[in-house]
MARLUMRO-416775 format. One record per residue (C-alpha): y negated, z negated, x. Coordinates in Angstrom, 1 decimal. Layout:
<r north="Y" up="Z" east="X"/>
...
***
This chain:
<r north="-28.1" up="-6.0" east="10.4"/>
<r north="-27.8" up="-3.8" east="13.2"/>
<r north="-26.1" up="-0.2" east="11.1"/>
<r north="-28.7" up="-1.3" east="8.4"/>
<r north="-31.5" up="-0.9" east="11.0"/>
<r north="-29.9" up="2.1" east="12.9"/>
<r north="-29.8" up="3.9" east="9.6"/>
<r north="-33.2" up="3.2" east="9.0"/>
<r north="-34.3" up="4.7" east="12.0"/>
<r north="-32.3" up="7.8" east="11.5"/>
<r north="-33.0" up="8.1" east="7.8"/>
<r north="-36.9" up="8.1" east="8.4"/>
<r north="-36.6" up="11.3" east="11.1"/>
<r north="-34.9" up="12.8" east="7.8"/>
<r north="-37.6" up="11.6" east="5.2"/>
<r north="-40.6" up="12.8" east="7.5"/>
<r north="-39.0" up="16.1" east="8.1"/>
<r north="-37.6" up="16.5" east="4.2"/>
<r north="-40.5" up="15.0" east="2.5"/>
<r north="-38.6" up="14.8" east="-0.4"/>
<r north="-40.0" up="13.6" east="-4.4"/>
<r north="-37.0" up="11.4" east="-4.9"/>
<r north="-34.4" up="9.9" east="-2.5"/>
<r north="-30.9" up="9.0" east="-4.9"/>
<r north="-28.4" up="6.7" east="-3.3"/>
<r north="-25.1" up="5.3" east="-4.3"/>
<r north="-23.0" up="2.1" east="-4.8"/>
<r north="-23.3" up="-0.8" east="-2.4"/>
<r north="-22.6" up="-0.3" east="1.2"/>
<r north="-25.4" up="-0.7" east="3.9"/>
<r north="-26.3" up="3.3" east="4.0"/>
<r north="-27.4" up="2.7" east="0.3"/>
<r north="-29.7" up="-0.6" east="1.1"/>
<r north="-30.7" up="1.4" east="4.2"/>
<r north="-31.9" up="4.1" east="2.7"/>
<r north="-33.6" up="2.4" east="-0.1"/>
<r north="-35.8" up="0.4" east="1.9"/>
<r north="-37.0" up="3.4" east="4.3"/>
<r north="-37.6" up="5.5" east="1.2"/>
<r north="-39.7" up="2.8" east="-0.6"/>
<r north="-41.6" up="1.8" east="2.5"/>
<r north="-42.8" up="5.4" east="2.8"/>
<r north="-43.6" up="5.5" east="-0.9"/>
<r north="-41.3" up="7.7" east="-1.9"/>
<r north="-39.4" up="6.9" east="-5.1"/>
<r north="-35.7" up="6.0" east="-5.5"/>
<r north="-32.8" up="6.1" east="-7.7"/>
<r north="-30.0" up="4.0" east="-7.8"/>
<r north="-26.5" up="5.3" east="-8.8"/>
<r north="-24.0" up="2.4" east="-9.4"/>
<r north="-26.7" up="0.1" east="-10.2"/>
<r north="-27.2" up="-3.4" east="-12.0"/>
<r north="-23.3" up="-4.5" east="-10.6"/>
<r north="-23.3" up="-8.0" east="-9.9"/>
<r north="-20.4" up="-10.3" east="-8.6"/>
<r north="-22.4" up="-13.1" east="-8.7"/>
<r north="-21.1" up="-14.2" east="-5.2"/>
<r north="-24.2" up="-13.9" east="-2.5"/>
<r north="-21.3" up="-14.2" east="0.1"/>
<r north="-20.7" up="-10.3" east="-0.1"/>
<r north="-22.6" up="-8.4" east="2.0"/>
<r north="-22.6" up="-5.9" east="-0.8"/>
<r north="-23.8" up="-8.2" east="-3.1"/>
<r north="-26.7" up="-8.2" east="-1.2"/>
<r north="-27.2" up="-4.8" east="-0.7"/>
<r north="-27.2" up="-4.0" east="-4.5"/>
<r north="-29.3" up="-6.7" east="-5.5"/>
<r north="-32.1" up="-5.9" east="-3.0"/>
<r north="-31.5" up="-1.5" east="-4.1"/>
<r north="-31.6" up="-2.2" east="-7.8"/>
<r north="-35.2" up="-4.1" east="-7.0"/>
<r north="-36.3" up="-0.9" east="-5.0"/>
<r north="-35.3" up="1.5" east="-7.2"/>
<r north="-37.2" up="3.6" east="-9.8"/>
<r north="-34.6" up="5.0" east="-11.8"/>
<r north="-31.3" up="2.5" east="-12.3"/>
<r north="-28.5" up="4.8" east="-13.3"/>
<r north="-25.5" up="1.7" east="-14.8"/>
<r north="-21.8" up="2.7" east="-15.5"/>
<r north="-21.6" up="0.1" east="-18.2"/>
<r north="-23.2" up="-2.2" east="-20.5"/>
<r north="-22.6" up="-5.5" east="-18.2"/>
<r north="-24.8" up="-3.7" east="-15.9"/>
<r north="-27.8" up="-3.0" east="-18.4"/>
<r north="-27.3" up="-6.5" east="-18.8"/>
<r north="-27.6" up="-7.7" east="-15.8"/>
<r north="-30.9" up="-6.2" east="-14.8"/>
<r north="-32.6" up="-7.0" east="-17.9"/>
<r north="-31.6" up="-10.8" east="-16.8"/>
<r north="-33.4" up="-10.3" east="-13.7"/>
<r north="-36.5" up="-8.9" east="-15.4"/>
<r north="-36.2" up="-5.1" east="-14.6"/>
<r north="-37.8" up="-3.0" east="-17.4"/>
<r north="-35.6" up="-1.2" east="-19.8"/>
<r north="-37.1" up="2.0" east="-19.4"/>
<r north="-36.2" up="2.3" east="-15.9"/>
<r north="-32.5" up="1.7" east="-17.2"/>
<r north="-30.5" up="4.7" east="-17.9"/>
<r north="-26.9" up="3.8" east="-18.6"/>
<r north="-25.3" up="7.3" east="-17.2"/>
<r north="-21.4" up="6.4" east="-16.3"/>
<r north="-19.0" up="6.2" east="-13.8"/>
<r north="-19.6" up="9.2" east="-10.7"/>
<r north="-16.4" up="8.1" east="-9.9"/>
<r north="-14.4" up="8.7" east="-13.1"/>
<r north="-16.2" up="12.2" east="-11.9"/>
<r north="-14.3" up="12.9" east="-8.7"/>
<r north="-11.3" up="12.3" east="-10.3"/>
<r north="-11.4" up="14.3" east="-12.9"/>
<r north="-13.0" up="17.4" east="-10.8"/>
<r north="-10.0" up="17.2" east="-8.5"/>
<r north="-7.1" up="16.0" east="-11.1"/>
<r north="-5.2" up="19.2" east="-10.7"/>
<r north="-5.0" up="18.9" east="-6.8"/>
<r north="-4.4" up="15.3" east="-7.1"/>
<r north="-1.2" up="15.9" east="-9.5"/>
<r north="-0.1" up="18.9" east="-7.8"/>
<r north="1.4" up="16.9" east="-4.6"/>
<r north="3.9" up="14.2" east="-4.7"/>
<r north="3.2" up="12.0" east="-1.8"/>
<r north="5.4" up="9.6" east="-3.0"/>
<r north="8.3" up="11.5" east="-2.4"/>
<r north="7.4" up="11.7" east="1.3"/>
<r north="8.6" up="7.8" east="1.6"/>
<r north="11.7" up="8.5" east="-0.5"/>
<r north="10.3" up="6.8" east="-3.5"/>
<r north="10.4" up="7.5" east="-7.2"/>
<r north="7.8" up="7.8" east="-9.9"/>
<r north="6.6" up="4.8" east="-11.2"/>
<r north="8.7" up="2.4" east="-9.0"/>
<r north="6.5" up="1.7" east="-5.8"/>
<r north="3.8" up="-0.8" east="-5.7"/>
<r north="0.6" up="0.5" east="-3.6"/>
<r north="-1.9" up="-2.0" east="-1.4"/>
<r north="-5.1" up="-1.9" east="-0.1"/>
<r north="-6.7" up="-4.8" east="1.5"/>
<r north="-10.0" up="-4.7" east="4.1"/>
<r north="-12.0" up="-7.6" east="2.6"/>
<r north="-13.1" up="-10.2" east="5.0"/>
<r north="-12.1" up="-13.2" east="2.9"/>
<r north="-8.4" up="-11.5" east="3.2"/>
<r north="-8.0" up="-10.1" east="6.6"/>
<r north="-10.2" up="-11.7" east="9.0"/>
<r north="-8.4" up="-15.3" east="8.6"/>
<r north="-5.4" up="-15.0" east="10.5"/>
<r north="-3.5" up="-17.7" east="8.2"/>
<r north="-4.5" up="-16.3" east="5.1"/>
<r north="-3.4" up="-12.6" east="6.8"/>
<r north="-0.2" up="-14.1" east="7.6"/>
<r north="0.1" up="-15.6" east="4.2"/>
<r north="-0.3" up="-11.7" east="2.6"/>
<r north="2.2" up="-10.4" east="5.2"/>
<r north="4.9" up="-12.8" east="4.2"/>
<r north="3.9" up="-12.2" east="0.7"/>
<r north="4.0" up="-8.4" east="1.4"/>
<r north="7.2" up="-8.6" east="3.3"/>
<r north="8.7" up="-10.7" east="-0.1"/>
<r north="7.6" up="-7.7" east="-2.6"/>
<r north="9.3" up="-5.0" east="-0.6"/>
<r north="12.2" up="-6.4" east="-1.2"/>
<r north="11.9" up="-6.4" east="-5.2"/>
<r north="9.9" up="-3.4" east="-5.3"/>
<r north="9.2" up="-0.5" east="-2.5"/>
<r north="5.6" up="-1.0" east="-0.8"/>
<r north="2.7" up="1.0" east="0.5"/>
<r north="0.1" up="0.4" east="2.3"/>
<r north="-2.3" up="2.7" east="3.9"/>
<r north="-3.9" up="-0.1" east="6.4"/>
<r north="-7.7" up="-0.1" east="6.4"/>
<r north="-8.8" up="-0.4" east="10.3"/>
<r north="-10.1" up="-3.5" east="10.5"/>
<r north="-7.1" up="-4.7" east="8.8"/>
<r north="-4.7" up="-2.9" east="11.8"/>
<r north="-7.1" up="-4.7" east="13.9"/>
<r north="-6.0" up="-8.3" east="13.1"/>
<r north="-2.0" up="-7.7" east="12.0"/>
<r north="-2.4" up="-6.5" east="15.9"/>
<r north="-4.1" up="-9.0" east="17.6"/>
<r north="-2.0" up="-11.6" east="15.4"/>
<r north="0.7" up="-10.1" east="15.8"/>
<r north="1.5" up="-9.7" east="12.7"/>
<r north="2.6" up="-6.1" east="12.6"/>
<r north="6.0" up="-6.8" east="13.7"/>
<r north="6.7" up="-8.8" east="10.5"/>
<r north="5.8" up="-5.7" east="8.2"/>
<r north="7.5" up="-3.1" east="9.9"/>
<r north="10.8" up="-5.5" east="9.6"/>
<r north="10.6" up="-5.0" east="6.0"/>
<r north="12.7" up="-2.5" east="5.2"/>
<r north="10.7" up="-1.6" east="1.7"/>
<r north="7.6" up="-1.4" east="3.3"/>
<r north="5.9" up="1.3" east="4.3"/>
<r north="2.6" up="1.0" east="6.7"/>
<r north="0.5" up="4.2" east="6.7"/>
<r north="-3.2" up="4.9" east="8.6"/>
<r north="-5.3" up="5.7" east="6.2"/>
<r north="-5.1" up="8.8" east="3.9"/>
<r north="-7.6" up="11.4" east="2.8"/>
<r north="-8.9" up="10.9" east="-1.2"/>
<r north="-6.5" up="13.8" east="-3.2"/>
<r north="-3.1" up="12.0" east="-0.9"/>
<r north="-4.6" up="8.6" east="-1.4"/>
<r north="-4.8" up="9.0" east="-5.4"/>
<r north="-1.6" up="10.9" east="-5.8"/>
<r north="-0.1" up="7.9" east="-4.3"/>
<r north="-2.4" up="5.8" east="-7.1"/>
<r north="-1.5" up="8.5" east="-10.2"/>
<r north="2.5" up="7.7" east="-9.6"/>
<r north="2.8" up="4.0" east="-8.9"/>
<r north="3.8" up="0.9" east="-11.0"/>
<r north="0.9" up="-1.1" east="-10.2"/>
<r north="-1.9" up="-1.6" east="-7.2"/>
<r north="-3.0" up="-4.9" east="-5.4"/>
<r north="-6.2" up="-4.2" east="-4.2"/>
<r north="-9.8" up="-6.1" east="-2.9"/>
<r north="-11.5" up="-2.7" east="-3.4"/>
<r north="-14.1" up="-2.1" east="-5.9"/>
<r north="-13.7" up="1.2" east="-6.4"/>
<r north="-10.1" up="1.0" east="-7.7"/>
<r north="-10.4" up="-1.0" east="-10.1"/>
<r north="-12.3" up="1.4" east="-11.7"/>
<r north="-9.9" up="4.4" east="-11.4"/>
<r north="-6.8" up="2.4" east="-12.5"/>
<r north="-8.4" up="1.3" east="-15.8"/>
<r north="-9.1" up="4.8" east="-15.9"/>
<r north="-5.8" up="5.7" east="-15.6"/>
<r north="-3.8" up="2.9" east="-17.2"/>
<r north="-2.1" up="1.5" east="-14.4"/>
<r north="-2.0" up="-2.5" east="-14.1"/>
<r north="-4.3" up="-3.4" east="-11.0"/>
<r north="-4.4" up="-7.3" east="-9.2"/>
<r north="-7.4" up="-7.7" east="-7.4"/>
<r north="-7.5" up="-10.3" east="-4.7"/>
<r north="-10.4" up="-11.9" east="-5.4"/>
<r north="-12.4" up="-14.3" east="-7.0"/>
<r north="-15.2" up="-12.2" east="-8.8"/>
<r north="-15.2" up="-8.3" east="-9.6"/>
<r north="-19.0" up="-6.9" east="-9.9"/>
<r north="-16.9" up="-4.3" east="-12.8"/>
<r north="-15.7" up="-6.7" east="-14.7"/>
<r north="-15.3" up="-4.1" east="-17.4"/>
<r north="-12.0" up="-3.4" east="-16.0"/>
<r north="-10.6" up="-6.6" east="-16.8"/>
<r north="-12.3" up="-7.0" east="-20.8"/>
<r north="-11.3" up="-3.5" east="-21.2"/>
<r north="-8.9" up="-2.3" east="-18.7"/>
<r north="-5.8" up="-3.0" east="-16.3"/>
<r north="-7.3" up="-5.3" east="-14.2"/>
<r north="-6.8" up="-8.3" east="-13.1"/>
<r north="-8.1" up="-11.2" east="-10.6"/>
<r north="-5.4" up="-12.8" east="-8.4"/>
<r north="-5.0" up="-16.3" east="-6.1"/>
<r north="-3.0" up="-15.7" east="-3.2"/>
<r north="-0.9" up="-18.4" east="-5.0"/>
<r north="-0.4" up="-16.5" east="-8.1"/>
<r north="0.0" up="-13.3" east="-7.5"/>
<r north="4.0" up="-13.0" east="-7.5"/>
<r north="3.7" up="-14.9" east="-10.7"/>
<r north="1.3" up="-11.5" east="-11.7"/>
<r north="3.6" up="-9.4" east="-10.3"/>
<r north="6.6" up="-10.6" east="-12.0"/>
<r north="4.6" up="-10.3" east="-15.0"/>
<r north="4.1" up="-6.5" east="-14.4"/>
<r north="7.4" up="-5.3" east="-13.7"/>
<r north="8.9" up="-7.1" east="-17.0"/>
<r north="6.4" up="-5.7" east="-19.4"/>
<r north="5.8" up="-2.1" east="-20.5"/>
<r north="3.5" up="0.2" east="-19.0"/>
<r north="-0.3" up="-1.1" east="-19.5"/>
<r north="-2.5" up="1.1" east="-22.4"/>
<r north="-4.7" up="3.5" east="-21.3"/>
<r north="-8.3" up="2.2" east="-22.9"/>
<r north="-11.1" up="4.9" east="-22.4"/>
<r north="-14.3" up="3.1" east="-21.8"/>
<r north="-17.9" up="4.8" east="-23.1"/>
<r north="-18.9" up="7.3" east="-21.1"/>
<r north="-16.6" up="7.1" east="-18.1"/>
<r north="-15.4" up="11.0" east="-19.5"/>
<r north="-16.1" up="13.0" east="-16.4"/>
<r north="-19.5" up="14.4" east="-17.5"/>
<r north="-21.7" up="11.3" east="-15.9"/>
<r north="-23.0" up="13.8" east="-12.6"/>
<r north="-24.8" up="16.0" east="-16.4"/>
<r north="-26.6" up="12.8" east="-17.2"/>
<r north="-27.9" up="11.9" east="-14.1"/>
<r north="-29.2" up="15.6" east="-14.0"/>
<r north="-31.2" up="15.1" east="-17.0"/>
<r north="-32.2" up="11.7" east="-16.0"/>
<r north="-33.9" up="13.4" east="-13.1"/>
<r north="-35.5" up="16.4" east="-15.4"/>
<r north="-37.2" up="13.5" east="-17.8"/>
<r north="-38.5" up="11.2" east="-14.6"/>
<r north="-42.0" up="12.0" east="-13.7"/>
<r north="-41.7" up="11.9" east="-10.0"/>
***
């Protein structure tokens, strides 16, 4: 609650000075709730990129924080059809519904040539295709210290069928530190913890390995893109897209080797291209903006 009102504050010096027709924000985070609410209390209209996501869990802050945008907003920009869906549910009118596609699918296309050009991987001593890449900074996963533990064991059990990265998030190096759970991963002698990397190093590291366990939203999204198998340790996605028609899938603690096994005895997972995530999504939200009357 406190960012969300500090960014207010800030954001409204911005909008008073700017005085601008239409204020766009993206995805979930508090910045994007922030924002929304100063711009619609000062009557200035809004558009919402990454709208109509739901995970159907009120538990995540960021469920929250889309929910309450997508109410806001003027102009809800969807990646897929689950998304049109969802905010005709909840009684949003389908003319302020433009299904556009995933910005994401964008920045990874714009900067596929720098991303391919660099072989991270080989940095670690690692081979194409044979590495397993992890991302974890959920609550639910890292701020329990006996489900942390639980991951760390499990972590520390992978690396010694398959090599293991992991860029640690810093609230996750937070709590393997004042669990002491550190020492545990840095005995694994497959494991490799990294601070965390910049976005062309980051998805180099993505492009090249076997598979990704993962509580991030985001890469979901770019592994179905790309065709590489993705467990997600969660419960609920908000994209479940990526599951009916890509790589991903959701993972118990208690089954994920099970998973994993799976993965490294079948053949690599089929690339399916879903409508409209093609790179050309920042076009349409252009002409979105050209049609709205602001």
């Amino acid at each position: 609650a406190e960012q969300t009102a500090q960014v207010m504050m800030a954001y409204e010096k911005v909008l008073l000075e700017k005085q601008p027709d239409l204020v766009v924000v993206v995805g979930d985070v508090n910045s994007t709730v922030a924002a929304t609410l100063t711009a619609a209390k000062m009557g200035i209209k809004v558009a919402h990129l990454e709208a109509g996501l739901r995970s159907f869990d009120r538990t995540m802050p960021e469920e929250i924080n889309r929910m309450v945008t997508d109410v806001l907003a003027d102009i809800l920009w969807t990646p897929s059809p689950d998304g049109d869906e969802n905010l005709i549910q909840e009684g949003v009118s389908p003319n302020k519904i433009h299904r556009v596609g995933n910005i994401m699918i964008d920045s990874l296309e714009m900067l596929r040539d720098k991303i391919e050009s660099q072989a991270a991987f080989r940095e670690f001593g690692l081979k194409q295709n044979d590495y397993v890449l992890v991302t974890l900074h959920r609550p639910s996963n890292v701020d329990d210290p006996a489900i942390l533990n639980e991951l760390c064991q499990l972590l520390n059990r992978v690396s010694q069928k398959i090599p293991v990265i992991f860029p640690v998030h810093p609230r996750t190096r937070k709590n393997l530190e004042q669990n002491n759970l550190t020492p545990l991963l840095n005995d694994a002698p497959g494991l490799h913890l990294l601070e965390p990397l910049n976005y062309i190093r980051f998805m180099n590291l993505v492009f090249n390995c076997r598979f990704v366990i993962t509580d991030s939203g985001g890469i979901q999204e770019e592994t179905t893109h790309l065709g590489i198998p993705c467990l997600t340790m969660r419960p609920n996605t908000e994209r479940p897209i990526t599951i009916s028609q890509g790589t991903n899938r959701l993972c118990r603690l208690e089954d994920i080797e099970k998973e994993i096994q799976t993965i490294l005895s079948e053949k690599a997972a089929l690339k399916k291209e879903i409508e409209l995530w093609d790179g050309k999504t920042a076009g349409r939200v252009v002409e979105s903006i050209k049609m709205f009357d602001v």
